[in-house]
Every structure is written in C-alpha cells, then in structure tokens.
C-alpha positions as CSV (number, residue, x, y, z in Angstrom):
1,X,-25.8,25.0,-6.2
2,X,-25.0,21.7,-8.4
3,X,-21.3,21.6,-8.7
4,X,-19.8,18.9,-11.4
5,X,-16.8,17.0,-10.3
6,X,-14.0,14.3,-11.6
7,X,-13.6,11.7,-9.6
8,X,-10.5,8.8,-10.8
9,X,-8.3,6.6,-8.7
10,X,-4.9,5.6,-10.2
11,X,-2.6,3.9,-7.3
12,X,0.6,2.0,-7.1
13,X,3.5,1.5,-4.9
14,X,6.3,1.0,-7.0
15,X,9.6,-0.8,-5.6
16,X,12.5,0.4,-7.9
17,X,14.3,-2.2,-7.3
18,X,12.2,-4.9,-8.8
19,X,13.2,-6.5,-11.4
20,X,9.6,-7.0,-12.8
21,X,8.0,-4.0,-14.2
22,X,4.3,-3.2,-13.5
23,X,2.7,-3.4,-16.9
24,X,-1.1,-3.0,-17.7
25,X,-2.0,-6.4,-17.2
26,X,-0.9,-6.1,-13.6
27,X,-4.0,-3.4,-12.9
28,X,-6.3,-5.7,-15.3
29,X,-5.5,-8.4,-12.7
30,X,-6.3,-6.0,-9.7
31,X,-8.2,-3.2,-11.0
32,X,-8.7,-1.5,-14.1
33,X,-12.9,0.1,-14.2
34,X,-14.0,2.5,-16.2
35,X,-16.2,4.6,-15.1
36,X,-20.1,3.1,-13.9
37,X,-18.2,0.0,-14.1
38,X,-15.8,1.2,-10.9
39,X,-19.2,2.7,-9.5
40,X,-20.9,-0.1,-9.9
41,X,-17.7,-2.0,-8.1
42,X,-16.3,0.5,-6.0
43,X,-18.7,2.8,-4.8
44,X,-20.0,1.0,-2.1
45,X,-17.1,-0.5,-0.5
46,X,-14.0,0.9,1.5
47,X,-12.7,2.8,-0.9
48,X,-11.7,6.7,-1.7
49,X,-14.4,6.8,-4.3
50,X,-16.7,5.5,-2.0
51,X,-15.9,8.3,0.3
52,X,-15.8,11.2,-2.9
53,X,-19.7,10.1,-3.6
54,X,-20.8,9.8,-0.1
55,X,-20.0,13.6,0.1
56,X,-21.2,14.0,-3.7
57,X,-24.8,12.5,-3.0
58,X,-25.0,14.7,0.3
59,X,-23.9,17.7,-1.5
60,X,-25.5,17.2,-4.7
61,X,-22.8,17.0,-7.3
62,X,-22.8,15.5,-10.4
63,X,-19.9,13.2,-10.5
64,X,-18.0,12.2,-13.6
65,X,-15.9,9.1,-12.9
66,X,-12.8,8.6,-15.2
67,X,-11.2,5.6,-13.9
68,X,-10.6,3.4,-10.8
69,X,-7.0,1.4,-11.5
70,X,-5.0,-0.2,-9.1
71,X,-1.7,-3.0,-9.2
72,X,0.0,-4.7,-6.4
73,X,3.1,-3.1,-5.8
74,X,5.6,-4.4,-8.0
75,X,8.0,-2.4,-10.4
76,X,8.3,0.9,-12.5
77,X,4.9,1.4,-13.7
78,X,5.2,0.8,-17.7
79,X,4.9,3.9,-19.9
80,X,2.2,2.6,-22.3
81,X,0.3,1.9,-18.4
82,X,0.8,4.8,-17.2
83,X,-0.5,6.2,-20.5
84,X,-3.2,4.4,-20.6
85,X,-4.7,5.0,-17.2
86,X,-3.9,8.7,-16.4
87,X,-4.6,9.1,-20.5
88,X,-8.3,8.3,-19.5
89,X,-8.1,10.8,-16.3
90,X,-6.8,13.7,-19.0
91,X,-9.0,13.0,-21.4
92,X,-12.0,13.0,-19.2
93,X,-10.9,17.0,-17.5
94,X,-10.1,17.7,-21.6
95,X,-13.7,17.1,-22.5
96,X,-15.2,18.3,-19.7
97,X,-13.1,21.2,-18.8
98,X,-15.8,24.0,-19.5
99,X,-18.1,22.1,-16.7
100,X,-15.8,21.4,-14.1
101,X,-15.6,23.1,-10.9
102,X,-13.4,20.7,-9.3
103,X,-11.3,17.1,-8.9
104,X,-11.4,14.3,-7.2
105,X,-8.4,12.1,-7.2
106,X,-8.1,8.9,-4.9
107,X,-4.1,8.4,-5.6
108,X,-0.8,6.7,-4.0
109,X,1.9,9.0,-3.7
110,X,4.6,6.7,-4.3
111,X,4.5,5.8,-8.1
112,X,7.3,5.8,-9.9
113,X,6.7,5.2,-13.8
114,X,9.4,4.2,-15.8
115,X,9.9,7.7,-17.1
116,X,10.0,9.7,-14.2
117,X,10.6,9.5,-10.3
118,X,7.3,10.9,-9.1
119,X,3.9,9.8,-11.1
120,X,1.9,11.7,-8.9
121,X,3.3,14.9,-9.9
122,X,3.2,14.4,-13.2
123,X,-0.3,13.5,-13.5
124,X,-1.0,16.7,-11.2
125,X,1.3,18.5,-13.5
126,X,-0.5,17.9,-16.9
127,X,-3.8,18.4,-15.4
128,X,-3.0,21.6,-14.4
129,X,-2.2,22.5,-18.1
130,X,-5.2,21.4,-18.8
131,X,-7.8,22.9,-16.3
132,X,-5.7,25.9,-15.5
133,X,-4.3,27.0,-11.6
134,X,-7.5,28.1,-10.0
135,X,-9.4,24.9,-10.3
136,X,-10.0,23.2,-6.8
137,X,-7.9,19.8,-6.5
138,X,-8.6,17.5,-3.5
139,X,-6.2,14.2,-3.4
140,X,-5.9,11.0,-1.2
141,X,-2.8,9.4,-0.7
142,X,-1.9,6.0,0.9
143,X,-0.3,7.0,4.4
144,X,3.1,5.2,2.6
145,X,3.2,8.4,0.2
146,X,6.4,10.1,-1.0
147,X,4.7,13.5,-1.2
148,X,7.2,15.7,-3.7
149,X,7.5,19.5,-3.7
150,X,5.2,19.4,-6.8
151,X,2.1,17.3,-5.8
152,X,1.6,20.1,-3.5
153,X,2.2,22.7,-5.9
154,X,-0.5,21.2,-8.1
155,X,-2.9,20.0,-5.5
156,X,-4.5,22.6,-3.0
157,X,-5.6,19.5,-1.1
158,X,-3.9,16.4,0.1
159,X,-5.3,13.9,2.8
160,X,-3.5,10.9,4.0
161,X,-4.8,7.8,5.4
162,X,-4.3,8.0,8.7
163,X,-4.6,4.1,9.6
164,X,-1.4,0.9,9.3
165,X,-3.3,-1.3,8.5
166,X,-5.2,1.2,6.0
167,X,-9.0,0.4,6.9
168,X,-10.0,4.4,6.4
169,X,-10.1,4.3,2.6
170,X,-13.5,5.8,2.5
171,X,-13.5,8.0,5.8
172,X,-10.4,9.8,4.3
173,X,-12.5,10.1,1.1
174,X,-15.0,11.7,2.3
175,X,-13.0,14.2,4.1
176,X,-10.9,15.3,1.1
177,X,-14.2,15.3,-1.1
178,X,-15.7,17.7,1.8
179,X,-12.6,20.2,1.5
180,X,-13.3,20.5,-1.6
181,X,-16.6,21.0,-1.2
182,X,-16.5,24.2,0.8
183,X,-13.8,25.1,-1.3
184,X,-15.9,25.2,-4.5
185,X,-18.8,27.0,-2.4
186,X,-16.3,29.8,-1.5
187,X,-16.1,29.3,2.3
188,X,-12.6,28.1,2.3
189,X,-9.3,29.1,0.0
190,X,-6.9,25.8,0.9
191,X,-3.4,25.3,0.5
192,X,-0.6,22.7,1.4
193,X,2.3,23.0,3.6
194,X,4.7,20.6,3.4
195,X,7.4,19.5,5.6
196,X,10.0,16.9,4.8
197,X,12.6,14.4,7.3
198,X,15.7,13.1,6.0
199,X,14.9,9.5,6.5
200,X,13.7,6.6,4.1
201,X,10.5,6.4,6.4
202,X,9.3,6.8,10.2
203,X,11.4,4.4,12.0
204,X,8.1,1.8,12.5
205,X,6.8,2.1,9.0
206,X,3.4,4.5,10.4
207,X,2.1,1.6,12.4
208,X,-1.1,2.8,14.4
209,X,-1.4,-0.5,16.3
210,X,1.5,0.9,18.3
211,X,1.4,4.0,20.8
212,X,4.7,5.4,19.8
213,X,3.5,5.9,16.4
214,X,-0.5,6.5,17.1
215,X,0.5,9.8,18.8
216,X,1.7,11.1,15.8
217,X,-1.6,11.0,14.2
218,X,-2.8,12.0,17.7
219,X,-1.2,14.9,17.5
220,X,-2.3,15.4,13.7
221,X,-6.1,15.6,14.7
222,X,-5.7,17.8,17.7
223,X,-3.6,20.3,15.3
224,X,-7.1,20.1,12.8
225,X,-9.2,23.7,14.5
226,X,-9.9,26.8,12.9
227,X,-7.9,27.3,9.5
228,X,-5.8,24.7,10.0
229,X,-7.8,22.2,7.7
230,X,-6.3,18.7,7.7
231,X,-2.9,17.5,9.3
232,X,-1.6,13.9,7.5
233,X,1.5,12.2,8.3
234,X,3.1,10.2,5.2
235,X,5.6,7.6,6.9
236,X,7.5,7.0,3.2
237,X,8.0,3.7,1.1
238,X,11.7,2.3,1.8
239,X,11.0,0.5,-1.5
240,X,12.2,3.8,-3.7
241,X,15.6,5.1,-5.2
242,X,13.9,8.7,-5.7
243,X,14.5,12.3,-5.3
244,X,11.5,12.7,-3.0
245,X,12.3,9.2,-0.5
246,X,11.2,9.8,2.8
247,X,8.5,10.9,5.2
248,X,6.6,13.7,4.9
249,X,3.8,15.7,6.7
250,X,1.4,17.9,5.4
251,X,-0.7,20.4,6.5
252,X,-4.0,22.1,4.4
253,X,-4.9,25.6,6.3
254,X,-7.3,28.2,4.6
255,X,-5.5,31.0,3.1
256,X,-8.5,33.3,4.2
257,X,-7.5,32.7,7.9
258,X,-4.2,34.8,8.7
259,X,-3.6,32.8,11.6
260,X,-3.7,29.7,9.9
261,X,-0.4,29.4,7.6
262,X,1.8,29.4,10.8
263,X,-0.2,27.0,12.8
264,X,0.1,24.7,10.2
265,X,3.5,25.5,9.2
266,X,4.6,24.9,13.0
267,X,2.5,21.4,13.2
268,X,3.8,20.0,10.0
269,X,7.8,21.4,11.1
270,X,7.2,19.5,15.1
271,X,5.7,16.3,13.8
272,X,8.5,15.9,11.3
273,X,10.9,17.1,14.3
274,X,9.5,14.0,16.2
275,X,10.0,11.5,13.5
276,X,13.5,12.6,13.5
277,X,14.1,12.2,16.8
278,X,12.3,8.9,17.1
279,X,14.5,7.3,14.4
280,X,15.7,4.6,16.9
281,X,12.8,3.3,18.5
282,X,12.3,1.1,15.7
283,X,9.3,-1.3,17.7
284,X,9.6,-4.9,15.4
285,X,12.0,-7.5,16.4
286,X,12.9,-9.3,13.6
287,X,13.9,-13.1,14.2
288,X,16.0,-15.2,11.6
289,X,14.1,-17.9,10.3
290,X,16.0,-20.3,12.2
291,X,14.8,-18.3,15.0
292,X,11.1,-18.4,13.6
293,X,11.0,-21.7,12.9
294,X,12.1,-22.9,16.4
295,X,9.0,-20.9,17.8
296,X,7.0,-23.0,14.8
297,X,8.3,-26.3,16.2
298,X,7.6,-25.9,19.8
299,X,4.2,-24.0,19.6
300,X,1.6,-25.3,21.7
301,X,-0.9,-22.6,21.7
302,X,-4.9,-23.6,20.8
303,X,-4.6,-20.3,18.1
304,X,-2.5,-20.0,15.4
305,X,0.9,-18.7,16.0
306,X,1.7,-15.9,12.8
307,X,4.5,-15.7,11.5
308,X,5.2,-12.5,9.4
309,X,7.5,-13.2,6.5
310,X,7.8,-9.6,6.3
311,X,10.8,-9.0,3.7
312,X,8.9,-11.3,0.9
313,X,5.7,-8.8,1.4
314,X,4.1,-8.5,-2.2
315,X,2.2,-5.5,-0.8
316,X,5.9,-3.9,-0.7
317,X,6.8,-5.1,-3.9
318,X,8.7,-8.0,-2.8
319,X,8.5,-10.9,-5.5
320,X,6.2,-13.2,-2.9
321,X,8.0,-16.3,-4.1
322,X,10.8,-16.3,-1.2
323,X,11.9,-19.6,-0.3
324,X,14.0,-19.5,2.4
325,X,11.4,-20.0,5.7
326,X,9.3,-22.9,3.8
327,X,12.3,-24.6,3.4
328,X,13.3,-23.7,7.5
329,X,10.2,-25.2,8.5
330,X,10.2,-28.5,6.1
331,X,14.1,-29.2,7.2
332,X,12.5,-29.0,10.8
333,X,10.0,-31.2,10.3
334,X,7.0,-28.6,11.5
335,X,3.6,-29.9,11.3
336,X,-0.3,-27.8,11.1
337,X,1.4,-25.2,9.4
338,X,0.4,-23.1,6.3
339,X,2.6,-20.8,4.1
340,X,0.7,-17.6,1.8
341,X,0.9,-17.0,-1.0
342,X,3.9,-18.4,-2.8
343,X,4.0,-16.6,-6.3
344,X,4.9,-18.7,-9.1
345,X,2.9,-18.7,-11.6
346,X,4.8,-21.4,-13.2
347,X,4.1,-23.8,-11.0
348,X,0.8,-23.1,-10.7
349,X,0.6,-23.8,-13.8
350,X,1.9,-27.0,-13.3
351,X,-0.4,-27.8,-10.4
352,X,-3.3,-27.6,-12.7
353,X,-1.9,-30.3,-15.1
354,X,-2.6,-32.4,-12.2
355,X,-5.7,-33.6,-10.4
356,X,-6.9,-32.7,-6.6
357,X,-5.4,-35.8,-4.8
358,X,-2.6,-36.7,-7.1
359,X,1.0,-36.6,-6.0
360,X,3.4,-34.1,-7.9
361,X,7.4,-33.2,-8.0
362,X,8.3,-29.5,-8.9
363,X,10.2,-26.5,-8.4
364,X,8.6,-23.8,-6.3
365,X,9.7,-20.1,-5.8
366,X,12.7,-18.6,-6.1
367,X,12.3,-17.9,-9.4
368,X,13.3,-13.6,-9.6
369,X,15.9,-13.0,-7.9
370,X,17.6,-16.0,-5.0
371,X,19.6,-13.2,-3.7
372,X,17.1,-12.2,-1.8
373,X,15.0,-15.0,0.2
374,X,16.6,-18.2,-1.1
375,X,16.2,-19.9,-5.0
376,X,13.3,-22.8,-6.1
377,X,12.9,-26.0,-4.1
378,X,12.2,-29.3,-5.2
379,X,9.5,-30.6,-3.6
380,X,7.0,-33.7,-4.0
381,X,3.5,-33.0,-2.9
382,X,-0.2,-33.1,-3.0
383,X,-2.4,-31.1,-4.8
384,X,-5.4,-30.6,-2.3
385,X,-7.1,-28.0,-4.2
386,X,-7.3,-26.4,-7.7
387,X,-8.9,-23.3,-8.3
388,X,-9.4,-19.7,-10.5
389,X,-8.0,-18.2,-7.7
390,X,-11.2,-15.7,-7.4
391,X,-12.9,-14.8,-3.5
392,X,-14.5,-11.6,-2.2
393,X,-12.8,-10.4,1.0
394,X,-15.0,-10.4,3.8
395,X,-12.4,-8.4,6.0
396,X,-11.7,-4.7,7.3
397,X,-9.1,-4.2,4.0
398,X,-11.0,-5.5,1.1
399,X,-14.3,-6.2,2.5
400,X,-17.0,-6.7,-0.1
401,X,-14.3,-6.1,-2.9
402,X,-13.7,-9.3,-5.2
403,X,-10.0,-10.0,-6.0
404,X,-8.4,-12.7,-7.8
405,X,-4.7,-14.6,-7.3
406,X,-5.2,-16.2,-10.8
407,X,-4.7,-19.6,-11.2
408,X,-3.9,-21.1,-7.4
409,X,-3.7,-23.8,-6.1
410,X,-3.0,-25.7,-2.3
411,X,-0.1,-28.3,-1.8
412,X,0.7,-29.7,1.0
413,X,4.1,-30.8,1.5
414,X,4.5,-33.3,4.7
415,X,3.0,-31.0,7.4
416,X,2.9,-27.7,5.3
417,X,0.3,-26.7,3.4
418,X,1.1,-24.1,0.5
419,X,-1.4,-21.4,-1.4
420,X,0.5,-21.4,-4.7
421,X,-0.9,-18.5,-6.9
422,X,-0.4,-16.3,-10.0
423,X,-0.9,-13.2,-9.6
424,X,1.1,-11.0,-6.4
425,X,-1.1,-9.9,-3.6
426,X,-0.2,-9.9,0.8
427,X,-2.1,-11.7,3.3
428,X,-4.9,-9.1,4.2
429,X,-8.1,-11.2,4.6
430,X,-9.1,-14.3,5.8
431,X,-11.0,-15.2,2.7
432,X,-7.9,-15.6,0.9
433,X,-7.6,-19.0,2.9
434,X,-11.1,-19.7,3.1
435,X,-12.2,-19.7,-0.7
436,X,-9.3,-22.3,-1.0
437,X,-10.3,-24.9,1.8
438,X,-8.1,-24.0,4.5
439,X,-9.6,-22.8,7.9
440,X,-6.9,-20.7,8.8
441,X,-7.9,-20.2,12.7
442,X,-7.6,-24.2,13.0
443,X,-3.9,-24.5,11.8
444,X,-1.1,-24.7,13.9
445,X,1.6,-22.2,12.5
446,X,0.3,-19.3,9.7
447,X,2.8,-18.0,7.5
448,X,1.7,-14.8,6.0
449,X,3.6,-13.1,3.5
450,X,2.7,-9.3,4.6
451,X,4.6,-6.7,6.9
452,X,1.5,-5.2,8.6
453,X,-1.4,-5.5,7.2
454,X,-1.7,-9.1,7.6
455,X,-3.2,-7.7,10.8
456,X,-6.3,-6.0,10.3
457,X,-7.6,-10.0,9.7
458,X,-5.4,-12.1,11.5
459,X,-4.5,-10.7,14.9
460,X,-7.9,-11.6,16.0
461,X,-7.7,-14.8,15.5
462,X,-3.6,-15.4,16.2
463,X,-2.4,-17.1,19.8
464,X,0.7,-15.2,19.0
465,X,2.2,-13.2,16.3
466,X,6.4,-12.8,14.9
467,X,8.0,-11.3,12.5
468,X,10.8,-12.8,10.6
469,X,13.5,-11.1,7.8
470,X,13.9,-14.1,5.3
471,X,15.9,-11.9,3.3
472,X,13.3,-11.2,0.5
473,X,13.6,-8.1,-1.6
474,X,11.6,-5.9,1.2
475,X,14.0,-6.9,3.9
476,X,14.4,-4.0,6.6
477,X,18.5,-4.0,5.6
478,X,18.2,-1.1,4.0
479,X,21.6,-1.8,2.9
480,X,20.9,-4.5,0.9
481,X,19.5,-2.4,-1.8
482,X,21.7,-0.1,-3.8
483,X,19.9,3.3,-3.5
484,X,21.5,5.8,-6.5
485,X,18.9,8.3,-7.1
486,X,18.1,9.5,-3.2
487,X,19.4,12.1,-2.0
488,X,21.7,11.6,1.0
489,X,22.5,11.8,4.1
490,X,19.8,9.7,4.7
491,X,19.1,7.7,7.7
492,X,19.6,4.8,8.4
493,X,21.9,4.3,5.1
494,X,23.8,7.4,6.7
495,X,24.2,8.0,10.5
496,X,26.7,10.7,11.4
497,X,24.4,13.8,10.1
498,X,22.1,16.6,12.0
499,X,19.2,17.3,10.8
500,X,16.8,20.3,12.2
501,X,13.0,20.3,11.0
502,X,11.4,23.0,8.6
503,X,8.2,23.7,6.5
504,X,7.9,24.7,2.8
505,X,4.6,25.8,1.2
C-alpha cells in the first residue's frame, strides 16, 4: 500500500535573552527551500529529511515536501517568520488534507516566537485543527529540545537526536519516519510519555563524548524492546525564560501492548531521576581568559591547542562578536593563533572597502551588548583575504551542505589572525577556515567560538583542547541572565529544593 506523506523542517533555537530578534532574513541566510528545491539540497545530506525519504523510497510513499527552514540561534523568532514558514507547512496539510495518511516533521523543540513561549506546540496545535486527532504525527527534535506538555499531546511520535555533537540528523530521521510507517500500516498504535526535571538542562549540556552522560542514552537504547518504541533524552537549552525550561525524556510505547505504558513510563521517570541526581557532576572546567591565554602563550604542542570561547557560542545564540579573549591574547602578545568567527557585520563591511594586502584601523565586536564579553576594539590590521563568505562543509555536521557567513573577511592583527563575518554561525567544520585561506591544523592556538560542537571537526586535529567563559551572552552563570517567565525552583538558579521524578502521558 502507497501511503502519501508531509514531510517539512522548521528549526530554531531561540535565546530569549537576545536582544536581536530572528527575522526571516536570518533563515534566507541559512535555510529557507521550498519544496524540490530542499530535496534537491537536502535530501541527500545529514539531515532529518534525508532520513524521512530514505524510509519513504523503501517504503514506497509519495512524499509531499512543504518546507526545509532553518536560522542560527539567535532571538524570538519574528511573527511575520514564523508565519511565513509554518504558513507554508499549513497550507500544504490544508490542501492536501483528504490524501494524507501521515506527517513528517524534522523540528527543534526549543523555538520561541515572539508571540508565544513554545513554537513547537503551536505549530503541532494548528495542524491538529487542521488534519484532525487520528492522523499519525512523527517529529525530530534537536537533543537541546524543551519538549512542552503539548508537543506530546499533538505528536504521537517524538525522536530525539541522540548525539552532542549532533552528527545523527538522518539516522534519527529515518527512525521516526519508520514509526510512522508501521503506524500508518496498522502494526503499531504509538503514544508519548513524557517526564520532566526541574533543572535548566542536564548538568553537561547532553554531551556524548563523555561517559557520564553517554550512559544516559545507553540506557535509552537498552529500554527500546517490545512496545516500548523509542526512548530520547532532551538535555534543555539554558538559553530560554519559558514555561517548559528544562530537560525532558520521552518515551513512544504502542498503546496495543499492555505491558508497554509502564515500561516506558518507568524509563522515562529513572533517566530523569538520574539527571537529577547527577546535577553536580558538571564535567567542563572553565578557565578565565586570563587563564586561557596563559595556556595560548606558553603552548608548545606541534597541533593546535583549541580554545573554546564557549559563552560567545552563536550556535547558543550568543551575539559571536565577544571581545574580551582577542583582546587577552593581543595584550599578551600570542603569536600562530586564529580567532572564529567574529560577527560584525559592520566591519566587514568595512574590510571590503579595502584591498587584500592593505593596512586598515577599525572597530571590531562588541557591538550588542559589552556587558557580556567586553565592547569593540580598535585595532590596525591587514586584510589577508576578502570573500562572499560561501563554502560547502566537508565535515561530520554540515558535510556536503553549502553555508554562507556573508560577507567575511581574514585580518590579521600582529600574531592573530581574525575570520570577520556577517552572518552568525559556530565553528563546526573545518571548511569554514579552509574556503578563507587559513589551514587550521598548521596554527598555533585556534579560537573557536562554539560550546561543543566545535568538536565533531576539530578534536581530531587539536594537540589539546580548553574551554574558556569570556563572559558572552551564553556564559554558564546562569545567574547572569534574568530568567522571569521559568518556573522555579529551578536548579542551579535555586538550590535548597527536593525534587522526586515522575511521568505524565
């Protein structure tokens, strides 16, 4: 049997706190395809789609893609953006209601529009009007999801990556696309438990490069037998003053099996018992840049020593133009090193007023907010390279996917060279070096503006690898940020509190 499907990704991470809201030319400088356009672009690559059509071509569906959009975390999603993009994933169910046995939907699970405090929900929410209760739902989320109470009334299936740094885009694809496969053949009747910790996320942010964390997802797979259908663990975005903050874990079980609602009730209820009690093993030990850039000075290694600025992460929704460790490692005089990106799109605009070779005095960074990671610096340097800012990642993140940092350009000021570019985006892939002349497993010192991620592509080639707090927006003092809208106690804003682990369907 030919079953016809709606397939759309619509994903952002949205840091309330920014003071720059994420309008539609933000996805139309990341990701904004229209149907064959994001097949043509997407379907192929890591990505959730890829992983929906894998299972589609096996199974033979006919797929109907509405949209692939995506924006570097940044801001409250505008309304007319929002509009826009889920108006194209409503119209498409609208029109093709009478045809549809089921959904596809590669999201986030923590966008916050400027209208309400869970875009996920309310996307689930108005397609549900739309295509009625009964009709089969499978959903993606980033493994940095807020999952609220009604995503998983809307959605019978949710699947979380289950990889920090995210390389299984596709591979969690597929798996949600194959739920919902055998849920519009009949074999399976899926639904969603959901259990939640009062925290702002798992104390190391769901990295998998570390065993403490691994063996919660460990555990998660092992709990996947019988009716018990998919297990994810959603470590939560600190970035968000919302109702739903904080780490979740889900569980899909078949409604058919009798046995399966309390197995996955009592999986999702101990794995968010174990977050909870791990809430003080935080794993990263974050130096002071004065602290960082000592280590920078008296390197010696013959690979690059990395240096995550970790609070100035765009990927977080940081502003990326944090000045504070460029100017630590210029007032120390550090040599062979190179700082990326620094967003400022003003002075890149500068930069390309100016010829490769020629000397130039500007202000860099610091431009948003100097509260957090320092205000601009006057600096006199030379342009070594001007560019459109366009590469293809060749990496595990964005391999095969073209990208673009708008206009960018490379100054090098006395023994630091800088990637200067327009448009947000972390340090996930070496080609983001590369495509602008710098080598990056010949310099001395990297500094990558990224938390985690960062290592999927530069590990590998790193002698040794730090993370620093500069004090950008992202910064792990929590404190720092004035959180309003979540709901407390909530640690670590809020210590002195019990807390005992529970599941809700």
């Amino acid at each position: 049997m030919t079953f016809t499907v709606l397939t759309a990704e619509f994903m952002h991470e949205s840091n309330t706190f920014s003071r720059l809201p994420t309008a539609l030319e933000m996805f139309r400088a990341d990701t904004l395809l229209m149907g064959d356009d994001a097949v043509a672009v997407r379907g192929n690559a890591n990505t959730e789609l890829a992983g929906f059509l894998d299972v589609g071509r096996a199974r033979g569906w006919s797929v109907i893609h509405a949209v692939s959009a995506h924006a570097t975390p940044g801001g409250r999603v505008t309304r007319a953006a929002y509009d826009h993009i889920a108006g194209a994933i409503l119209t498409a169910a609208r029109d093709n209601r009478d045809r549809l046995d089921g959904i596809a939907l590669g999201l986030h699970g923590s966008m916050v529009p400027d209208f309400t405090d869970d875009g996920e929900g309310w996307l689930l929410a108005r397609l549900r009007e739309i295509v009625g209760p009964a009709l089969p739902v499978a959903v993606t989320l980033d493994l940095h999801a807020m999952v609220s109470k009604d995503m998983v009334r809307d959605a019978q299936i949710l699947v979380s990556y289950r990889t920090y740094p995210h390389v299984d885009m596709r591979e969690i694809g597929a798996k949600a696309a194959e739920l919902l496969h055998r849920t519009m053949a009949g074999e399976i009747a899926p639904r969603t438990i959901r259990a939640h910790a009062p925290m702002l996320d798992e104390v190391n942010g769901g990295r998998t490069d570390i065993p403490e964390t691994q063996a919660l997802y460990d555990r998660a797979a092992e709990a996947e037998t019988g009716g018990v259908l998919a297990v994810s663990v959603n470590a939560g975005f600190t970035g968000a003053d919302v109702d739903c903050v904080g780490p979740t874990v889900l569980a899909v079980h078949d409604t058919n099996d009798p046995a399966a609602e309390p197995q996955a009730r009592e999986v999702a209820r101990e794995l968010a018992a174990r977050m909870w009690d791990g809430r003080t093993s935080a794993r990263n030990v974050f130096l002071s840049v004065d602290e960082a850039v000592a280590q920078a000075l008296s390197w010696r290694g013959d690979r690059p020593l990395v240096i995550a600025d970790y609070a100035d992460n765009p990927g977080a929704g940081a502003y990326g133009d944090a000045t504070a460790l460029l100017d630590g490692l210029l007032d120390a005089g550090v040599t062979g090193a190179v700082v990326a990106p620094m967003v400022d799109a003003q002075a890149a605009a500068t930069l390309h007023r100016q010829q490769e070779g020629e000397t130039v005095t500007l202000d860099l960074g610091g431009r948003n907010d100097p509260d957090f990671g320092g205000g601009p610096l006057r600096l006199t340097g030379r342009v070594l390279r001007l560019s459109d800012g366009g590469y293809t990642g060749d990496g595990p993140i964005q391999g095969g996917l073209p990208h673009s940092f708008g206009r960018t350009a490379v100054l090098e000021v006395g023994g630091v060279r800088v990637l200067v570019v327009s448009e947000p985006m972390q340090m996930v892939d070496l080609q983001q070096l590369r495509a602008f002349g710098i080598e990056p497993a010949t310099a001395r010192v990297l500094v990558l503006k990224s938390m985690q991620h960062f290592r999927a592509a530069f590990q590998p080639i790193a002698g040794q690898v730090i993370v620093c707090d500069a004090g950008g927006l992202a910064t792990p003092q929590a404190s720092r940020r004035p959180y309003v809208r979540a709901p407390r106690p909530l640690w670590p804003l809020d210590r002195d509190f019990d807390f005992t682990a529970s599941a809700d369907a």
